[in-house]
VMD Tcl script that draws the C-alpha trace (Angstrom):
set ca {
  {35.92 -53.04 -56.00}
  {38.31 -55.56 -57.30}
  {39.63 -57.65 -54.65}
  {43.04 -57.69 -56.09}
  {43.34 -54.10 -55.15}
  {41.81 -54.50 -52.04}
  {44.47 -56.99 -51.08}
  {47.09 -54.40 -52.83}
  {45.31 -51.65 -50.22}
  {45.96 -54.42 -47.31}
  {49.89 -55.09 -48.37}
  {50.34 -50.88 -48.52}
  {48.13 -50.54 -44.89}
  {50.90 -52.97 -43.10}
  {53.63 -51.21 -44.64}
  {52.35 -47.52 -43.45}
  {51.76 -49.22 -40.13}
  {54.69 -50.84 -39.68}
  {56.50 -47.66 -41.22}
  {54.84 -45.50 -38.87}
  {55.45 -47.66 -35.35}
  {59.43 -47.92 -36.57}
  {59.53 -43.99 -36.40}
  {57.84 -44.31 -33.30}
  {60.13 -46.58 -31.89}
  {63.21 -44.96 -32.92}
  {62.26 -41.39 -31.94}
  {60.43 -42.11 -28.36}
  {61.94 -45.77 -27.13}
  {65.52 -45.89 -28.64}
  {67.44 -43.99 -26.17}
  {70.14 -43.10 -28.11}
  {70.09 -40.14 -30.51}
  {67.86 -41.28 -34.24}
  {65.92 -40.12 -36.14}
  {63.05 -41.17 -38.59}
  {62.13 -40.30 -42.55}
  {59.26 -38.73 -41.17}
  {60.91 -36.95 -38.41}
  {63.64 -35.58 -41.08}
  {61.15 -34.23 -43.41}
  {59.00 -32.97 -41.14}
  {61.35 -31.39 -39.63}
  {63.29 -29.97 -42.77}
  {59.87 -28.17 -43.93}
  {58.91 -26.72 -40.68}
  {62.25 -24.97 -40.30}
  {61.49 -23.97 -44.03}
  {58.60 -22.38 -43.48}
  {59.86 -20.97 -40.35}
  {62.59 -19.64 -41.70}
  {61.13 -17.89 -44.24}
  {58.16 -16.23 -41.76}
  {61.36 -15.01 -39.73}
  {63.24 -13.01 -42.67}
  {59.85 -11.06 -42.30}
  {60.11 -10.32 -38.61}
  {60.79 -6.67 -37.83}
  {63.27 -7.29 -34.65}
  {65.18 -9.90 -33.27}
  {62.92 -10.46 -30.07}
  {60.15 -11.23 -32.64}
  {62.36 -13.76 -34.56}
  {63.28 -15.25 -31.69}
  {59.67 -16.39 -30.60}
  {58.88 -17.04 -33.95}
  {62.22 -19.70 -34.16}
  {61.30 -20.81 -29.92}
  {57.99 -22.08 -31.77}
  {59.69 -24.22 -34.42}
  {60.69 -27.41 -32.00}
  {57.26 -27.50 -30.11}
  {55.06 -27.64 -33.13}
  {57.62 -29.99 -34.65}
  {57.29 -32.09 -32.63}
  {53.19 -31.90 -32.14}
  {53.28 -32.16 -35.83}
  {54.69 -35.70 -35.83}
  {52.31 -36.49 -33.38}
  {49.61 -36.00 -35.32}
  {51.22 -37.19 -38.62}
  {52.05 -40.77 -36.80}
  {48.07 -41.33 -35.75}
  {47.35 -39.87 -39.20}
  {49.79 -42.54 -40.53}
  {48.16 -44.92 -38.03}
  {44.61 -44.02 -39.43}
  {45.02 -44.81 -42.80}
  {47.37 -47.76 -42.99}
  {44.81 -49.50 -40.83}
  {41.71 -48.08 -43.19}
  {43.82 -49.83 -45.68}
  {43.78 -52.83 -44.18}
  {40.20 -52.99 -42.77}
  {38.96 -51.71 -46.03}
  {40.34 -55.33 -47.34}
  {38.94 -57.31 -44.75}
  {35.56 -56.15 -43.67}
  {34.71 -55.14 -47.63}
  {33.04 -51.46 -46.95}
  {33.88 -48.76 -48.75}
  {37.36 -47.12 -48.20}
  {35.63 -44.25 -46.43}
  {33.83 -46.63 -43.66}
  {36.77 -48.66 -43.55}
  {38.83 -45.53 -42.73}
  {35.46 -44.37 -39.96}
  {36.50 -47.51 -39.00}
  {40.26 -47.38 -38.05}
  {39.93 -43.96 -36.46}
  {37.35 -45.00 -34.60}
  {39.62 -48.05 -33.21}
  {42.87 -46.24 -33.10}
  {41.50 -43.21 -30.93}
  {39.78 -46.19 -29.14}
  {36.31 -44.20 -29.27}
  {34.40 -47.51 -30.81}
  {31.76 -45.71 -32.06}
  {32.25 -47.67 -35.51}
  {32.76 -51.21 -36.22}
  {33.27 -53.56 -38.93}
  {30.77 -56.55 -39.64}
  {33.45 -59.49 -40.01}
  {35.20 -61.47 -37.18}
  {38.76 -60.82 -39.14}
  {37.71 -56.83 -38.80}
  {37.38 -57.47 -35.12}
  {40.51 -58.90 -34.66}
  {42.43 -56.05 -36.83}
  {40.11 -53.28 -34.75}
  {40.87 -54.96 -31.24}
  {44.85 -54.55 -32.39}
  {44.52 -50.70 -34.18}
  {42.97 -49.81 -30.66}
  {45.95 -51.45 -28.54}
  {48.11 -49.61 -31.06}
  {46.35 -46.72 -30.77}
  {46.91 -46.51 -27.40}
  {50.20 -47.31 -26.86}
  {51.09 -44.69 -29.13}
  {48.87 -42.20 -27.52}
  {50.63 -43.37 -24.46}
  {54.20 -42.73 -25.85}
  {53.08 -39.45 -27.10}
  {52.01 -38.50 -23.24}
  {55.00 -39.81 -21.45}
  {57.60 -38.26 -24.04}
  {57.11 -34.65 -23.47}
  {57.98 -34.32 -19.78}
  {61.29 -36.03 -20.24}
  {62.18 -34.00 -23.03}
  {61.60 -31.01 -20.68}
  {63.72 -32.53 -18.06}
  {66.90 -33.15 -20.51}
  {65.94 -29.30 -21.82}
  {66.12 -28.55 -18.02}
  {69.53 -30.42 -17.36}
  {71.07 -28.77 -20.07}
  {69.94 -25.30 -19.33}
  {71.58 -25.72 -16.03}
  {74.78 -26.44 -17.27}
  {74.42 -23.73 -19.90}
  {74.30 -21.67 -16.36}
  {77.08 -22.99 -14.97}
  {79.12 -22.80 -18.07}
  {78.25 -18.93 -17.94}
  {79.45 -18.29 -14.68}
  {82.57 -20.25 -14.91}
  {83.42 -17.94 -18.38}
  {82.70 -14.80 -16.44}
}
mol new
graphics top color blue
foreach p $ca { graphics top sphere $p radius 0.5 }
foreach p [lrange $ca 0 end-1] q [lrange $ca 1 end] { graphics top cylinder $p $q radius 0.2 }
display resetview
């Protein structure tokens, strides 16, 4: 392969990265309300496809578990989509510097983002961009562990002023 493209492969890998760890940043550190590109189209399709399934539903109870499902696997979607994202832009940057194939340079990065190290590249400079994909890897993993259980609690918080609201309006 020519290494011109390789290098082109490296320059697009650091991009997805970096795109990828800014939506993480915004949507699980920044503790403000914000949103990412991914989050906002992921999240525009799901309620697409949602909404559509629900025109089908026969009653209202069975819309309304149908719509209860929407934020959940929303937000297990971008999960997956960020160590997808994750995956490849490192592939795309091992596949420059160890000089495998795409497809072993991509074995590779999943292997070092889900920390599993079953795979590993035959350069020093792979090492290096492995030992970082795996710290990455984890962190995010990390993130995606710690997130839901506050997300709960705010749910929780608000549900109990939803409560009091009722009782105050009779």
């Amino acid at each position: 392969m020519d290494p011109t493209v390789r290098l082109i492969g490296f320059v697009a890998g650091i991009a997805v990265v970096t795109g990828a760890l800014t939506s993480v940043f915004t949507t699980l550190v920044v503790p403000r309300a914000a949103s990412s590109r991914l989050l906002r189209s992921i999240v525009k399709n799901l309620a697409a496809m949602i909404r559509a399934l629900a025109r089908g539903a026969p009653t209202y109870e069975a819309k309304d578990r149908l719509m209860a499902v929407a934020g959940p696997l929303g937000m297990v979607l971008l999960f997956v989509a960020w160590l997808c994202l994750l995956v490849i832009g490192f592939g795309l940057m091992t596949w420059w510097t160890s000089g495998a194939t795409l497809g072993h340079a991509l074995a590779i990065s999943a292997s070092s983002v889900f920390t599993l190290g079953i795979d590993t590249g035959p350069h020093s400079g792979t090492t290096a961009l492995e030992v970082v994909a795996a710290g990455t890897g984890l962190l995010v993993v990390a993130l995606e562990i710690a997130y839901p259980p506050t997300l709960y609690s705010a749910f929780s918080a608000r549900e109990a002023e939803v409560t009091l609201l009722a009782t105050r309006a009779g």
